[in-house]
N, C-alpha and C positions, 0 to 999 in steps of 0.2 A: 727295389732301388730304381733309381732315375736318370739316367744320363742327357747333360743339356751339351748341346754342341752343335757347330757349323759347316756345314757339309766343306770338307778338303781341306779344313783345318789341323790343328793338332787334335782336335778330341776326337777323331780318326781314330786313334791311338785306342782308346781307352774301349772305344765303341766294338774295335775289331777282336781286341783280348773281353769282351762280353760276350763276342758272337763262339769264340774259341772255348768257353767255357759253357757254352749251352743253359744258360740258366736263363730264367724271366725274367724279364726289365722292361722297362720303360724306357721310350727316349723323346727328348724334345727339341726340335729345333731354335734356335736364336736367331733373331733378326742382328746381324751385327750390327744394324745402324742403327735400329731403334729399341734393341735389349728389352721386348715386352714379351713376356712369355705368360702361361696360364694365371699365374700366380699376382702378376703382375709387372711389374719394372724389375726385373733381370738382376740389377745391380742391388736393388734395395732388399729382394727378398730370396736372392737363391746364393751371388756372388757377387759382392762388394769391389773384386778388382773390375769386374766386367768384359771380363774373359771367360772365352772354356779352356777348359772342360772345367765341367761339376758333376758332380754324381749327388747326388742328394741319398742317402740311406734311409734303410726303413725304419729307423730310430729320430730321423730327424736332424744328422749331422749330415753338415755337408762336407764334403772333400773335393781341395783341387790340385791344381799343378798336374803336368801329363805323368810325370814318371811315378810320382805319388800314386796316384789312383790305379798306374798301371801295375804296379807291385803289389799294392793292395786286394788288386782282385786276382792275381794270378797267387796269393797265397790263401782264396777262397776255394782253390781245388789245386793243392798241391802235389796232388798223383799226375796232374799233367805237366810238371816241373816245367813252366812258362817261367820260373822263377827257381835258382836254388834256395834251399832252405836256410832260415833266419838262422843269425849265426853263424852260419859256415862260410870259408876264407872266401869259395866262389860264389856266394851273396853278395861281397863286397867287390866282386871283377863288376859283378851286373850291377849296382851301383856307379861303378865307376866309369860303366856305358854310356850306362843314362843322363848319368851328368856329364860326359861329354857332348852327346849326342843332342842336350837340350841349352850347353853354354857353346859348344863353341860350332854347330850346325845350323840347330833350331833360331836360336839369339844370329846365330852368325849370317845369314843370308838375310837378317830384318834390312838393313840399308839394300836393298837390290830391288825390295817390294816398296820402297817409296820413290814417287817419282822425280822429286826432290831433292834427291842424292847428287852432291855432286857428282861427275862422271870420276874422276880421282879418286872419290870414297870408292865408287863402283869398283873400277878396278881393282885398286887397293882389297876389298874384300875378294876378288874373284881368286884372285894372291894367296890370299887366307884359307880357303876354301879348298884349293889346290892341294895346298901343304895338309890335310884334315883329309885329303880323300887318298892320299899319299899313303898317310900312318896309316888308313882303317885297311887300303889293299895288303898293305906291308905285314897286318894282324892278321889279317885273312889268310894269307899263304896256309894250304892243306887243308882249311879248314873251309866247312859250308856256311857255315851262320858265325856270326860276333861272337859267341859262346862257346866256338868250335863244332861239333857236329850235332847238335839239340837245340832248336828253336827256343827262343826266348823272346818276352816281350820288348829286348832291346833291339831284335829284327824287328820288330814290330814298329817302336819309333823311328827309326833307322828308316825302312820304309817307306814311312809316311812322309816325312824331311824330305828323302828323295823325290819322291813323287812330284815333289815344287819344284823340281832342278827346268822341266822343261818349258813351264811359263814362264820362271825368270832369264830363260833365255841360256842356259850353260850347259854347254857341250860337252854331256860326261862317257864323250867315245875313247877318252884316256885311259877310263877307267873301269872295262871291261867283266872286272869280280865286281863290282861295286853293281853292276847293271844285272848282272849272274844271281847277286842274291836276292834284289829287287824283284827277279823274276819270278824266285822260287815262292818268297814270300806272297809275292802277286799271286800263285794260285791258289795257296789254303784256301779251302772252300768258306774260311770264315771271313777272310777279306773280301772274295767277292759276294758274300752275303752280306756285308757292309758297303763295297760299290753301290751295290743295287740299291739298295736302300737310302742312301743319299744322295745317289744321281738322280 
């Protein structure tokens, strides 16, 4: 398989739960401005939105979206339970991470990365953001990881999100478990064999 992605973007994500599962892949980098990758033009022949992450399979499908693919590969070695098992009620909590974590984090700080925002929307989102790092410390009580005490690729996305907090400029000394789990995640030796590799 093949993974297409931007260094410190969300396909971070997908890259790092590859490195955790130890298997062989490919990966390729994207020019975000000019989307020309081996194949060709990016959009035309791997992914139509023109975004990563992609994974391209060895069958020839491609898969995107982060949480998508990040579920999909943590249910390729389900003895390292990156993912509860399909079906069960807490398959459906880590669903319901991930899509938080990609509508109202990942989506949620997009006005902060443009420089074109008004300063009102700015705020207005930092507001938002607040109240979202509010709930996740509020969940965390007792608990090491989103999942409670087992790693899952929804630290994983989680993460990766944060990692943007300090080029966009927000000061998340309020939120002291939110920086706690950041850290622990920071050191899987899988994430920093993803560091390295895209720095």
């Amino acid at each position: 398989m093949k993974l297409y992605y931007v260094p410190g973007a969300c396909s971070r994500v997908p890259h790092i739960v590859l490195n955790e599962l130890g298997i062989a892949f490919e990966s390729e980098k994207v020019d975000p401005k000019n989307k020309i990758v081996a194949e060709g033009d990016y959009v035309q022949k791997v992914n139509a939105k023109g975004q990563v992450p992609a994974l391209k399979l060895d069958n020839g499908e491609v898969l995107t979206e982060t949480a998508v693919i990040a579920q999909y590969l943590a249910d390729l070695k389900p003895e390292l339970k990156l993912a509860p098992a399909q079906g069960t009620f807490e398959r459906y909590r880590l669903m319901e991470w991930m899509n938080f974590i990609a509508t109202e984090l990942h989506k949620g700080v997009g006005p902060l990365w443009n420089p074109k925002t008004p300063d009102e929307i700015k705020e207005a989102t930092k507001v938002n953001l607040a109240k979202r790092f509010d709930y996740i410390t509020a969940r965390l009580q007792g608990n090491q990881y989103l999942m409670g005490n087992h790693y899952t690729v929804a630290d994983t996305y989680f993460y990766v999100v944060m990692s943007w907090t300090k080029n966009l400029g927000l000061d998340m000394s309020k939120w002291p478990q939110l920086l706690a789990l950041c850290e622990r995640v920071g050191q899987r030796p899988a994430v920093q064999a993803t560091l390295k590799k895209e720095q």
